[in-house]
The first five atom37 places (N, CA, C, CB, O) and aatype in JSON, in Angstrom:
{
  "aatype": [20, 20, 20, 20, 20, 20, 20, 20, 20, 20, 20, 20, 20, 20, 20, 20, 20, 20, 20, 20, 20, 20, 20, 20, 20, 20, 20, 20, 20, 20, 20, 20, 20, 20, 20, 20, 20, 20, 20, 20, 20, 20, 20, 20, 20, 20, 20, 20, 20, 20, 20, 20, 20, 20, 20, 20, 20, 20, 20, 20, 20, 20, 20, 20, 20, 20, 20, 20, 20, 20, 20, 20, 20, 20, 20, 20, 20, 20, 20, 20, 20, 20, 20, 20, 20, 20, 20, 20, 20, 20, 20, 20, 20],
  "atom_mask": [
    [1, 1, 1, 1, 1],
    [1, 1, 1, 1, 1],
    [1, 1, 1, 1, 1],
    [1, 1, 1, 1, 1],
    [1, 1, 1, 1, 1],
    [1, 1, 1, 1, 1],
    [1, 1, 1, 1, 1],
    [1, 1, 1, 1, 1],
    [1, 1, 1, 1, 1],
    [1, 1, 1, 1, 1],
    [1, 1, 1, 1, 1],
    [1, 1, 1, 1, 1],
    [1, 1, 1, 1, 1],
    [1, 1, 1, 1, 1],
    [1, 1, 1, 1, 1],
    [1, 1, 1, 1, 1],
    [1, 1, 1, 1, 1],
    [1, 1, 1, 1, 1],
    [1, 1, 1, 1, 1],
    [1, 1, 1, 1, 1],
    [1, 1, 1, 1, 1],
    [1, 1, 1, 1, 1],
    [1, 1, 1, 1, 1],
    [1, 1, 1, 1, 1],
    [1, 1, 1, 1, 1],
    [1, 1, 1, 1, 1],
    [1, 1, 1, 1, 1],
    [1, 1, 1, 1, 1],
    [1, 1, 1, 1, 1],
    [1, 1, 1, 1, 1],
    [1, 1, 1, 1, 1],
    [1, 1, 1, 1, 1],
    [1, 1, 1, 1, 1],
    [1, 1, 1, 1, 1],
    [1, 1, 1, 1, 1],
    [1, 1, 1, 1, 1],
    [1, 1, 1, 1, 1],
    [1, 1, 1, 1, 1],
    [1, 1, 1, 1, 1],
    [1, 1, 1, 1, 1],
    [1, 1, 1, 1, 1],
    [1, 1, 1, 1, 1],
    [1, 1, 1, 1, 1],
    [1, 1, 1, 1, 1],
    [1, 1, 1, 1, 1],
    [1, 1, 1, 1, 1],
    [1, 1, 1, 1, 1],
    [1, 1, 1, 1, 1],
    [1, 1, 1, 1, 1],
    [1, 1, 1, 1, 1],
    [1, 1, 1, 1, 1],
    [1, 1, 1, 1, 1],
    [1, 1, 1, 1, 1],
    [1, 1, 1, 1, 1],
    [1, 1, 1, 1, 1],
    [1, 1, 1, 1, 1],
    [1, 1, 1, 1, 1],
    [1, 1, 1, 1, 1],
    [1, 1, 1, 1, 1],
    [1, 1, 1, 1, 1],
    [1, 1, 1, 1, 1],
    [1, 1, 1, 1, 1],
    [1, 1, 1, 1, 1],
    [1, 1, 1, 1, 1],
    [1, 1, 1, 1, 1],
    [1, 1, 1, 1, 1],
    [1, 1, 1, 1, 1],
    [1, 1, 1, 1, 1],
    [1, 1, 1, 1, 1],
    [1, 1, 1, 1, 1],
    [1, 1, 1, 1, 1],
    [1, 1, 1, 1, 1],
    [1, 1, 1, 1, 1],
    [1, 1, 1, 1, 1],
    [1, 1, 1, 1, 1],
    [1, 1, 1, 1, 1],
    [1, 1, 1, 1, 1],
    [1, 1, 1, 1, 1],
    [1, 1, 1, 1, 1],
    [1, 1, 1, 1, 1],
    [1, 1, 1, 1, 1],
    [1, 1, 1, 1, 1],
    [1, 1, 1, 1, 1],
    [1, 1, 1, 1, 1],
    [1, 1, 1, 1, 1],
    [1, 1, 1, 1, 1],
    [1, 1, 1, 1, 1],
    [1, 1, 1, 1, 1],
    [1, 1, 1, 1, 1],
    [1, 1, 1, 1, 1],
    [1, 1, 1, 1, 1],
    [1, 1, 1, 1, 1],
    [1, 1, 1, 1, 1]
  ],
  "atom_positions": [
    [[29.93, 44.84, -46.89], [28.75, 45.3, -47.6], [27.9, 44.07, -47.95], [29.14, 46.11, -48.88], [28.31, 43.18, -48.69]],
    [[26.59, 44.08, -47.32], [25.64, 42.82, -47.94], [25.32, 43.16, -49.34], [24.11, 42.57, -47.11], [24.65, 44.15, -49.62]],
    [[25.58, 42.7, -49.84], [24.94, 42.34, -51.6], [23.85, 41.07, -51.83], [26.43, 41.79, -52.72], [24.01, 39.9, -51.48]],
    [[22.7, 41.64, -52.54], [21.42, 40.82, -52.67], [21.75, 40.65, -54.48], [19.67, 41.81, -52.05], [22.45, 41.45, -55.1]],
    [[21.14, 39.57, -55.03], [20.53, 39.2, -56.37], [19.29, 39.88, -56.4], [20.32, 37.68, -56.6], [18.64, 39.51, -55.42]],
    [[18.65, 40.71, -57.1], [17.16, 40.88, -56.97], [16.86, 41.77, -58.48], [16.69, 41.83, -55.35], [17.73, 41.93, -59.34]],
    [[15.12, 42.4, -58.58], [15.05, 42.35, -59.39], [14.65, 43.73, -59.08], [14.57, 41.37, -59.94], [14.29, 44.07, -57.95]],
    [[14.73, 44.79, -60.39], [14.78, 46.31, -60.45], [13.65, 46.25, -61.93], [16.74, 47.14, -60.68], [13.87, 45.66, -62.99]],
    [[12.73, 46.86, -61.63], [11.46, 47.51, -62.35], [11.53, 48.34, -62.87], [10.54, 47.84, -61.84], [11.56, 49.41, -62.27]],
    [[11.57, 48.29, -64.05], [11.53, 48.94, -65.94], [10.1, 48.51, -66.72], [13.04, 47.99, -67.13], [9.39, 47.51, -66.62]],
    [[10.02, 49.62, -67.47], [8.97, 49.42, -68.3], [8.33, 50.37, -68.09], [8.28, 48.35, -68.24], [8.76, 51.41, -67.61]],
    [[6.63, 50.05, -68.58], [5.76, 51.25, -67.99], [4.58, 50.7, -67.14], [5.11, 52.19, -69.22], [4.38, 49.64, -66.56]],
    [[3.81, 52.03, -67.31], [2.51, 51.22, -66.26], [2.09, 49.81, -66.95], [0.82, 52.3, -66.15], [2.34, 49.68, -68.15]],
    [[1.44, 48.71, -66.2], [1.05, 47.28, -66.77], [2.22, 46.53, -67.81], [-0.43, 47.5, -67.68], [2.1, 45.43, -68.36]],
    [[2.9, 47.09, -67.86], [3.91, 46.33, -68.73], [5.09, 46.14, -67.94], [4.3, 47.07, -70.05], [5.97, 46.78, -68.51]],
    [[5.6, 45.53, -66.82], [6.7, 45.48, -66.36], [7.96, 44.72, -66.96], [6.41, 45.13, -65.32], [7.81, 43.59, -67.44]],
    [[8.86, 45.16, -66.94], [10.06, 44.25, -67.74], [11.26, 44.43, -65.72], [11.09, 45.59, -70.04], [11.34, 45.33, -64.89]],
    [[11.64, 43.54, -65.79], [12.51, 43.76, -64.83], [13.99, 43.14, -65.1], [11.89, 43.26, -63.65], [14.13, 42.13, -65.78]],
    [[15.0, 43.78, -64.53], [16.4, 44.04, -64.8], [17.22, 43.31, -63.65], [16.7, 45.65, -64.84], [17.46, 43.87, -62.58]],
    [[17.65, 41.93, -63.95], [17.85, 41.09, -62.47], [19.87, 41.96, -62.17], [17.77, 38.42, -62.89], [20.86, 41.84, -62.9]],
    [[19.76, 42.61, -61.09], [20.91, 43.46, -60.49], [21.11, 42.86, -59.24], [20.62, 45.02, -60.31], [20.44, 42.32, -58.36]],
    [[22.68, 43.24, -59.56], [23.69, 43.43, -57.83], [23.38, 44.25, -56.97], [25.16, 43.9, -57.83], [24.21, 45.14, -57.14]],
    [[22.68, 44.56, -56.09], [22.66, 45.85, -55.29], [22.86, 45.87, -53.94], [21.54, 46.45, -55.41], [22.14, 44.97, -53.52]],
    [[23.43, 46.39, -53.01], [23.41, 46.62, -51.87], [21.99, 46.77, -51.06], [24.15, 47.61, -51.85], [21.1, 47.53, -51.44]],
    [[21.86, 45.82, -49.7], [20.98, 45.61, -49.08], [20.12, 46.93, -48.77], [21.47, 44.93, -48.11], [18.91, 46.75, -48.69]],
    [[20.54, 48.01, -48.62], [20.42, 49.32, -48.07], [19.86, 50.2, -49.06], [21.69, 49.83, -47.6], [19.3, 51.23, -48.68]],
    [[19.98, 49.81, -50.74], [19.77, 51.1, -51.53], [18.27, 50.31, -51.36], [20.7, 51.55, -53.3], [17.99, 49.33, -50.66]],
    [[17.2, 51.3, -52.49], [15.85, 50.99, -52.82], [15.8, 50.54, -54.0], [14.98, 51.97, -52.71], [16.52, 50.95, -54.91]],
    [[14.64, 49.33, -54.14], [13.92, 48.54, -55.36], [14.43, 49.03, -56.05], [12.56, 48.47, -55.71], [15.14, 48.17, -56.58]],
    [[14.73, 50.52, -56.78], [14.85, 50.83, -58.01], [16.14, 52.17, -58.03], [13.25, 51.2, -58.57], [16.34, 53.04, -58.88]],
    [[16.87, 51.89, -56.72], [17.8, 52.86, -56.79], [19.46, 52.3, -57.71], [17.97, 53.26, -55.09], [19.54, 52.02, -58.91]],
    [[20.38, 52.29, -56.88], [21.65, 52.55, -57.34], [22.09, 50.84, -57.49], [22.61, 53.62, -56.17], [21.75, 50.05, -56.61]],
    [[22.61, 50.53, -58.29], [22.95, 49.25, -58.39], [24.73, 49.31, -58.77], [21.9, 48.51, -59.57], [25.36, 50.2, -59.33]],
    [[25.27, 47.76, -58.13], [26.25, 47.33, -58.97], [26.72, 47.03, -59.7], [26.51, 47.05, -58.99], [27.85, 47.38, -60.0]],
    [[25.77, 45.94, -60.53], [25.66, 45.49, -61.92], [24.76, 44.89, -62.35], [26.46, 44.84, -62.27], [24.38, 43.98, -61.62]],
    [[24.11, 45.05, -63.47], [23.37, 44.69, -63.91], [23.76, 43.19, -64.65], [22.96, 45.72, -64.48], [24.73, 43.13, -65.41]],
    [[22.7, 41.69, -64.28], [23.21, 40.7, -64.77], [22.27, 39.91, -65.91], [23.57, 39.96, -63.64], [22.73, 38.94, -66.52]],
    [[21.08, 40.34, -66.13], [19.84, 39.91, -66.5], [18.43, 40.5, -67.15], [19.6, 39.53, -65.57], [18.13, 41.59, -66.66]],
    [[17.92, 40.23, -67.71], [16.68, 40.76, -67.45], [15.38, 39.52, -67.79], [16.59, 42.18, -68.41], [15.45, 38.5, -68.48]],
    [[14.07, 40.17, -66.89], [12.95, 39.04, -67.14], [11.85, 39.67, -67.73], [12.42, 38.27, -65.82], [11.23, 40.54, -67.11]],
    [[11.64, 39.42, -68.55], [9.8, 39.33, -68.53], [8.86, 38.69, -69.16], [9.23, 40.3, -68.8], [8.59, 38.3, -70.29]],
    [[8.2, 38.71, -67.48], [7.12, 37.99, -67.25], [6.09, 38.56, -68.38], [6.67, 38.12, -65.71], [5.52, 39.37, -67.66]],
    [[5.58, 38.67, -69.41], [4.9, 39.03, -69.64], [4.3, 38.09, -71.42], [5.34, 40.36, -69.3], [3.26, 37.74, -71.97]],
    [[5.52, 38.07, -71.61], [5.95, 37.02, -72.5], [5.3, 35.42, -72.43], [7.42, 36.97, -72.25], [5.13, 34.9, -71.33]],
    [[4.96, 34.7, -73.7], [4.52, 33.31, -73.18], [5.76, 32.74, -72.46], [4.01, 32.27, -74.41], [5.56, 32.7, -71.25]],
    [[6.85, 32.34, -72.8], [7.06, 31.82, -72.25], [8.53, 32.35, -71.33], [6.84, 30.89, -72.94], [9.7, 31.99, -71.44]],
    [[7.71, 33.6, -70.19], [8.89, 34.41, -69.54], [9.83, 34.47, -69.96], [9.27, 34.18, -68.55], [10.56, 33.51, -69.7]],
    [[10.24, 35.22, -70.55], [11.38, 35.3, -71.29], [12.45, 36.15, -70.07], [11.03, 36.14, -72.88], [12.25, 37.23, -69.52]],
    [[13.46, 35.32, -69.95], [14.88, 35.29, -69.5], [16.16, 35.42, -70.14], [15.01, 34.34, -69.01], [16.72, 34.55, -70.81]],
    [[16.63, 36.71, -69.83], [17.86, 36.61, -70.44], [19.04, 36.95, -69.31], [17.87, 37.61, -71.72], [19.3, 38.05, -68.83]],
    [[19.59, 35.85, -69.06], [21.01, 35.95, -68.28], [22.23, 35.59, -68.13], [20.98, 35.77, -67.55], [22.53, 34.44, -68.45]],
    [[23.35, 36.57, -67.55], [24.49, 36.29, -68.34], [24.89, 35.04, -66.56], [25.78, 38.18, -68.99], [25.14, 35.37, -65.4]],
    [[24.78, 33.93, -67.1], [25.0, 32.95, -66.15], [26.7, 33.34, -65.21], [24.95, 31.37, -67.14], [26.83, 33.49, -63.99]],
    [[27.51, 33.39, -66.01], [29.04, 33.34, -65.72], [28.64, 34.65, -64.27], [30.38, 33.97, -67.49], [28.46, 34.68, -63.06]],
    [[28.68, 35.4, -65.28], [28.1, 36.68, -63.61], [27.28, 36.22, -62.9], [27.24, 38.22, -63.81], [27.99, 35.85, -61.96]],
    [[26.58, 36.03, -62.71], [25.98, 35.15, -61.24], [26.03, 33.93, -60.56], [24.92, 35.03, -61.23], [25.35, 33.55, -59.61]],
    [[26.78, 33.48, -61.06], [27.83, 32.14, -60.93], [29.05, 33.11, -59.51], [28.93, 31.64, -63.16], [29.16, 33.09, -58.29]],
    [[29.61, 33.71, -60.47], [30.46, 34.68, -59.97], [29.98, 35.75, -58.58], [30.74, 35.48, -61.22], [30.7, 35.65, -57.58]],
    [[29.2, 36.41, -58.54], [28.19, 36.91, -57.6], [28.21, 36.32, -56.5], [26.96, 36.85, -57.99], [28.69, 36.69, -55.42]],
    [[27.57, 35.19, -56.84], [27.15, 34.09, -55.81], [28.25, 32.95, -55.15], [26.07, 33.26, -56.56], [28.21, 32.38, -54.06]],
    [[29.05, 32.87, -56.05], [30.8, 32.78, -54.96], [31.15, 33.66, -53.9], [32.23, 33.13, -55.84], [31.49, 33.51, -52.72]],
    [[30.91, 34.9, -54.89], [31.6, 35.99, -53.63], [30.4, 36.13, -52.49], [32.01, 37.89, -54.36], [30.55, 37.17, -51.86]],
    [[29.22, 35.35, -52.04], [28.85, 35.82, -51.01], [27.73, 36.39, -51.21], [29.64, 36.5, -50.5], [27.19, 36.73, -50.16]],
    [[26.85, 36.76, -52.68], [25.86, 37.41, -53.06], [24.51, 36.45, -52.5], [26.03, 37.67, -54.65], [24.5, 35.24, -52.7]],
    [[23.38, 37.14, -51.79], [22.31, 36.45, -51.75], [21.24, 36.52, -52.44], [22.0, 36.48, -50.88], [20.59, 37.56, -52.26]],
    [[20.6, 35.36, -53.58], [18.89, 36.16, -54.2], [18.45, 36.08, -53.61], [17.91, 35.9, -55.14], [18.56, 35.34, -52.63]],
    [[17.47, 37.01, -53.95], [15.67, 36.88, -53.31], [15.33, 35.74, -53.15], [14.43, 37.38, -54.2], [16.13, 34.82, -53.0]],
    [[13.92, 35.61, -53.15], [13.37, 34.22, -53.7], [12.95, 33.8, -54.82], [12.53, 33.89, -53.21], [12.95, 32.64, -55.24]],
    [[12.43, 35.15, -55.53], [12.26, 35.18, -57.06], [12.97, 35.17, -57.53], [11.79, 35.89, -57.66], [12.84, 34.63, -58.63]],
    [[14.35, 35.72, -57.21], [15.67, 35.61, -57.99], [16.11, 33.96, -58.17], [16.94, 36.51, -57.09], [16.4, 33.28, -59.16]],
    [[15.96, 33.62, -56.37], [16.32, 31.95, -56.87], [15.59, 31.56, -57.49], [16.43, 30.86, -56.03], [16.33, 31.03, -58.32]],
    [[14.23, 31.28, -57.96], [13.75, 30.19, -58.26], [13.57, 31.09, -60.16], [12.21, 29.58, -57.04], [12.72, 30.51, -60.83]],
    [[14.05, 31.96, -60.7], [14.92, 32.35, -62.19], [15.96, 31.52, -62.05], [15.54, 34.0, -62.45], [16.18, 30.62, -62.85]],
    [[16.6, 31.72, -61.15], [18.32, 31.7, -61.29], [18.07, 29.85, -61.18], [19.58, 32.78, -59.56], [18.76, 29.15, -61.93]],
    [[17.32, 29.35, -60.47], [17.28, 27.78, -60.54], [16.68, 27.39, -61.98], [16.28, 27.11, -59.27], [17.14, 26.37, -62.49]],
    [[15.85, 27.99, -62.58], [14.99, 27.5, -63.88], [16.27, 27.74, -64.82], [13.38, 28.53, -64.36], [16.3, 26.8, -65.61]],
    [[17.4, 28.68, -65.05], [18.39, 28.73, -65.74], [19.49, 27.69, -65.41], [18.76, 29.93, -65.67], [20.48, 27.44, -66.1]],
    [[19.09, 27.07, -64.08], [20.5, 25.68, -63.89], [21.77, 26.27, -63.11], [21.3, 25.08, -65.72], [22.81, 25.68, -62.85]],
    [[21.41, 27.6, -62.8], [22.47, 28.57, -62.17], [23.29, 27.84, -60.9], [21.64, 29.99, -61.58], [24.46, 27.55, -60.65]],
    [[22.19, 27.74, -60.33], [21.8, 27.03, -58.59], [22.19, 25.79, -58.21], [20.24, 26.81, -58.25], [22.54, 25.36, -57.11]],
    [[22.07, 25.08, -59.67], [22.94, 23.76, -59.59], [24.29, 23.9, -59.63], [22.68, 22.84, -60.63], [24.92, 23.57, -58.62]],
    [[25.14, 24.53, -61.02], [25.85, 24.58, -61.27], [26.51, 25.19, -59.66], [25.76, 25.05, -62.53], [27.62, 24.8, -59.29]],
    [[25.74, 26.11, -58.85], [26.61, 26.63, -58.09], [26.95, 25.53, -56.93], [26.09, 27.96, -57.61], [28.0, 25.46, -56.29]],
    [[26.15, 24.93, -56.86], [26.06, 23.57, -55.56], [27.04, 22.8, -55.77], [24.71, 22.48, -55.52], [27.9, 22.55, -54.92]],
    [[27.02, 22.25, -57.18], [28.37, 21.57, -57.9], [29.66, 22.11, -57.54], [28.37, 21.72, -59.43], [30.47, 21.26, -57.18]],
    [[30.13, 23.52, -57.54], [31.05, 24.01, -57.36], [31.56, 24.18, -55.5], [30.79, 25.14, -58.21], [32.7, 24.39, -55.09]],
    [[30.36, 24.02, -54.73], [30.33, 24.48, -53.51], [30.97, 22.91, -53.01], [28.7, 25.12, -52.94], [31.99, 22.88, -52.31]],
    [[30.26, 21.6, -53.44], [30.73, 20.77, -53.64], [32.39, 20.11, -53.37], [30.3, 20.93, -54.52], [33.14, 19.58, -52.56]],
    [[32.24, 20.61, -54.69], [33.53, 20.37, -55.38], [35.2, 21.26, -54.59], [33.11, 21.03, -57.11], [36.35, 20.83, -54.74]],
    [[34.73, 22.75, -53.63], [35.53, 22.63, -52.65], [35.61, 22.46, -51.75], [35.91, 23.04, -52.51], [36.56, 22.69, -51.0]],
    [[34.54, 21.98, -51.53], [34.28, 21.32, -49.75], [35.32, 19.81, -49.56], [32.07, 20.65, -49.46], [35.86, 19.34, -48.56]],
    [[35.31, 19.4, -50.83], [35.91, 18.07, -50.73], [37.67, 18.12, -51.13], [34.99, 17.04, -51.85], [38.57, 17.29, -51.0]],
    [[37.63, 19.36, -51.59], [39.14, 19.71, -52.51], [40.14, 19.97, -50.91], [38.98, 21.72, -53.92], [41.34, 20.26, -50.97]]
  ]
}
């Protein structure tokens, strides 16, 4: 099963809040998800991000891919490093 990082759309009209989820390559933008790890919004001065790092740390071991918007959240949180560090760290183990 491909599993993506991406982001699922909440809120209302002009106000978007989005919900950063596990989902399978196959469902839709706003269908059935695995887990929910996050949420963003852009709407806020200063985008407000809330994410549970350990789960997408985790995600992204097992094989999970983000978007591009997902990476470049998931990099502004230090996620992306931390995961390189680890990718690292068994390449050499």
């Amino acid at each position: 099963m491909a599993v993506r990082l991406r982001l699922k759309r909440i809120g209302t009209n002009k106000r978007p809040i989005f919900r950063i989820v596990v989902a399978d390559v196959r469902t839709p933008r706003d269908g059935r998800v695995i887990e929910s790890i996050g949420v963003y919004n852009p709407l806020q001065k200063s985008a407000a991000l809330t994410l549970d790092e350990e789960k997408a740390l985790s995600w992204l071991q097992r094989g999970a891919r983000p978007t591009a918007t997902v990476r470049e959240l998931l990099s502004t949180a230090g996620v992306l490093e931390r995961f390189a560090g680890l990718r690292k760290a068994r390449k050499s183990a």
